[in-house]
N, C-alpha and C positions, 0 to 999 in steps of 0.2 A: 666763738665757733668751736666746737667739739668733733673728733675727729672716733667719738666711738657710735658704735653702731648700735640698733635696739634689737636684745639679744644675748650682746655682750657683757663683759663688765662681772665684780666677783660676786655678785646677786643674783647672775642670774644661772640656773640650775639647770642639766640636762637631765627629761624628762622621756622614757620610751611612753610611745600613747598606745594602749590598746582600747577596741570595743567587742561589745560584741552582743549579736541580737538574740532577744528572747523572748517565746511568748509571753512569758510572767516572770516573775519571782519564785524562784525556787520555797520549799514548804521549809519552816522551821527557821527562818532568818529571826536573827534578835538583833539589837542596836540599828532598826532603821534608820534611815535617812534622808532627808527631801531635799534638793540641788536646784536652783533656780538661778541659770545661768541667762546673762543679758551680753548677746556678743554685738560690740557695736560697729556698725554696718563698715564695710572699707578701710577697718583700722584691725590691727592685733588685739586688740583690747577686751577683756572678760570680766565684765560684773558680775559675784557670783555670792550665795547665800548659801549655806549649809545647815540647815536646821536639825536637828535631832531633838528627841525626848528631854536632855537638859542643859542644852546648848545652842547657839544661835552664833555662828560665823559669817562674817563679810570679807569678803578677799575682792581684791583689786589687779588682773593678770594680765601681763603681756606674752602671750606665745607667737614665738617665732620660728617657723619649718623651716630646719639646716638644708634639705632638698624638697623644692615647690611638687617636687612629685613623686616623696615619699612621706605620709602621714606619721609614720611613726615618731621619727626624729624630733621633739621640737626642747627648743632652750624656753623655761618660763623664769618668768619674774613675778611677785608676788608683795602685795600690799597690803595688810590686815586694817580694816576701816570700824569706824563705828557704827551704830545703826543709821546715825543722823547723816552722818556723811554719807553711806548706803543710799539712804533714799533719795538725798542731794543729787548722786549721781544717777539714779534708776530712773528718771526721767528722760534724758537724754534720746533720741530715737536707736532704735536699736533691734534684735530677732533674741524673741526670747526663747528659752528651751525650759522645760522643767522634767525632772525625774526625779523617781522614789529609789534608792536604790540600800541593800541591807548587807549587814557583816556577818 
């Protein structure tokens, strides 16, 4: 039995979250990006895919909000996966989100 919490621990990072909504994409973005997040349903846990023009990222997340009723705050944790294991997990039931987003 383990007496740390998930959240905790020298792994895991604080993270401020911002969004923020837009009609579109602003003109002139380069280095886009496509995000194709799988949050699975009742757990902290975030399957998540990063594509770009010459790369292909898999990350594995645990976010945890330091206060249930302030979004900003949260401690993540972070797993780099391969594609195989990616798609291992992206079955799993889950709410998917996808967005384009550019630097």
């Amino acid at each position: 039995m383990t007496s740390r919490r998930p959240g905790e621990g020298r792994y895991a990072q604080l993270e401020r979250e911002q969004r923020w909504l837009l009609m579109g994409l602003p003109p002139g973005l380069s280095n886009e990006r496509e995000i194709v997040d799988h949050y699975w349903i009742g757990t902290t846990l975030r399957l998540r895919m990063i594509q770009s023009r010459d790369e292909v990222v898999y990350k594995l997340s645990q976010k945890i909000r330091l206060n249930g009723e302030d979004p900003e705050l949260v401690k993540i944790t972070n797993l780099y996966l391969g594609e195989s294991e990616f798609r291992a997990l992206s079955v799993t039931p889950r709410q998917l989100s996808r967005r384009a987003v550019g630097i």
